[in-house]
C-alpha positions as CSV (number, residue, x, y, z in Angstrom):
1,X,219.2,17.4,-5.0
2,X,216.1,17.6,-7.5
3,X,216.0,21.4,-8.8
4,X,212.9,22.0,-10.4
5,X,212.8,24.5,-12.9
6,X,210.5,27.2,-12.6
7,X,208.1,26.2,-15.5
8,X,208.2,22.5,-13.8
9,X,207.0,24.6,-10.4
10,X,203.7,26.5,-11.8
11,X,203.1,23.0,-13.5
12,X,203.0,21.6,-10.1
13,X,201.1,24.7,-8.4
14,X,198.1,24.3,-11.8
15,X,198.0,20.2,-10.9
16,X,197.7,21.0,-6.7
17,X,195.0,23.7,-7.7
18,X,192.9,21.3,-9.5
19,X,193.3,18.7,-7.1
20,X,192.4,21.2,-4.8
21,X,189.3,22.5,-6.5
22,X,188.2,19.4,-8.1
23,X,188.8,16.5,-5.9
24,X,186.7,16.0,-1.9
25,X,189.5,13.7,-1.1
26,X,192.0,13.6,2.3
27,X,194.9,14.6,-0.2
28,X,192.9,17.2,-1.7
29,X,192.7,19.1,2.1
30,X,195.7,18.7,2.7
31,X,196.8,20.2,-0.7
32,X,194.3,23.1,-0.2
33,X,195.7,23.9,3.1
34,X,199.2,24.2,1.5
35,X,197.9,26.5,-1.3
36,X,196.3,28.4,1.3
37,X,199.3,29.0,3.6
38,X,200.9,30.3,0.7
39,X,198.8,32.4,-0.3
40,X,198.3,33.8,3.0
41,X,200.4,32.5,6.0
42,X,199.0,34.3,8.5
43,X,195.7,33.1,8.0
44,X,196.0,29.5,7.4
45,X,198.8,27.3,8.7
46,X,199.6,24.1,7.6
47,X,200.0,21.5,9.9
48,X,203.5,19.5,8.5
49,X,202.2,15.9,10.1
50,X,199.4,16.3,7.2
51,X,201.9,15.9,4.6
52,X,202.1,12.5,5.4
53,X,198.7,11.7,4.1
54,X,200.1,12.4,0.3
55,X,201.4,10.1,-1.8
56,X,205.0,10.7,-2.5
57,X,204.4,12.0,-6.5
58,X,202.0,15.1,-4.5
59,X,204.4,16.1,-2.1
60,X,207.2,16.1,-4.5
61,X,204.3,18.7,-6.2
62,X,204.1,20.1,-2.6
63,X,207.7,20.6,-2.4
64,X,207.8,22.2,-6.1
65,X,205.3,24.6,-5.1
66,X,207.2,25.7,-2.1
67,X,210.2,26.4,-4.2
68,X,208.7,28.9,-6.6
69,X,207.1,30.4,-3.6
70,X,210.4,30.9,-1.4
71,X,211.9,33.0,-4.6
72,X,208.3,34.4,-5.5
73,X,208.3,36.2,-9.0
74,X,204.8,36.5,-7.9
75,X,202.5,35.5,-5.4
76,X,201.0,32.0,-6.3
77,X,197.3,33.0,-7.0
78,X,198.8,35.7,-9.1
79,X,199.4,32.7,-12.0
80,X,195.9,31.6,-12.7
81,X,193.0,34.7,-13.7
82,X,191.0,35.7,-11.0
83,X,193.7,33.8,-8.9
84,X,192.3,35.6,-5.5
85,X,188.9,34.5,-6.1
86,X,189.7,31.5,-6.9
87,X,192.0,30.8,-3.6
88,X,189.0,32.7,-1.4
89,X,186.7,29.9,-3.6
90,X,188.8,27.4,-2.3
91,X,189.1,28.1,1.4
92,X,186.0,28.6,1.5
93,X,184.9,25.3,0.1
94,X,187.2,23.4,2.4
95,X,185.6,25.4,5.2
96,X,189.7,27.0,5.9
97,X,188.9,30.1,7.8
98,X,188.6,29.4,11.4
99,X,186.2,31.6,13.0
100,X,187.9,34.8,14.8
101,X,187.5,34.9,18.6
102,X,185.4,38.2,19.7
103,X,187.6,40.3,21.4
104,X,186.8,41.1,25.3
């Protein structure tokens, strides 16, 4: 099994946020939506088949990113400045919020 270390893992989250914020590519949705779910789960899911679009170096990031967020020491906007607005930034950009339903 590859253990990553945690310095390896925010490494890996600061490479999938500037893919994410930098790039308009397939991969680069697919990594926002990660980023997204874990910042907040309940709003955004992530739909596993999608991992399939990333090349195998980015979902070894992927899977980095997901182990320093299962033992969080923080939430993972919390490791860049002005993390929240950057993540809210980024969903937005990748048009991520689905519209809410009006209620009856």
């Amino acid at each position: 099994m590859n253990e990553s270390t945690r310095t390896d893992q925010v490494a890996s989250l600061e490479k999938l946020l500037r893919i994410a914020t930098q790039s308009d590519t397939g991969q680069a949705r697919v990594i926002a939506t990660v980023l997204a779910s874990c910042y907040n789960g309940y709003r955004f899911k992530v739909d596993l088949t999608d991992l399939r679009l990333l090349d195998t170096d980015l979902l070894e990031h992927v899977i980095n990113v997901l182990r320093l967020d299962h033992s969080p020491v923080q939430e993972v906007h919390r490791y860049f400045k002005n993390g929240g607005q950057i993540w809210e930034q980024m969903i937005k950009d990748w048009g991520l919020e689905k519209p809410r339903r009006a209620r009856d």
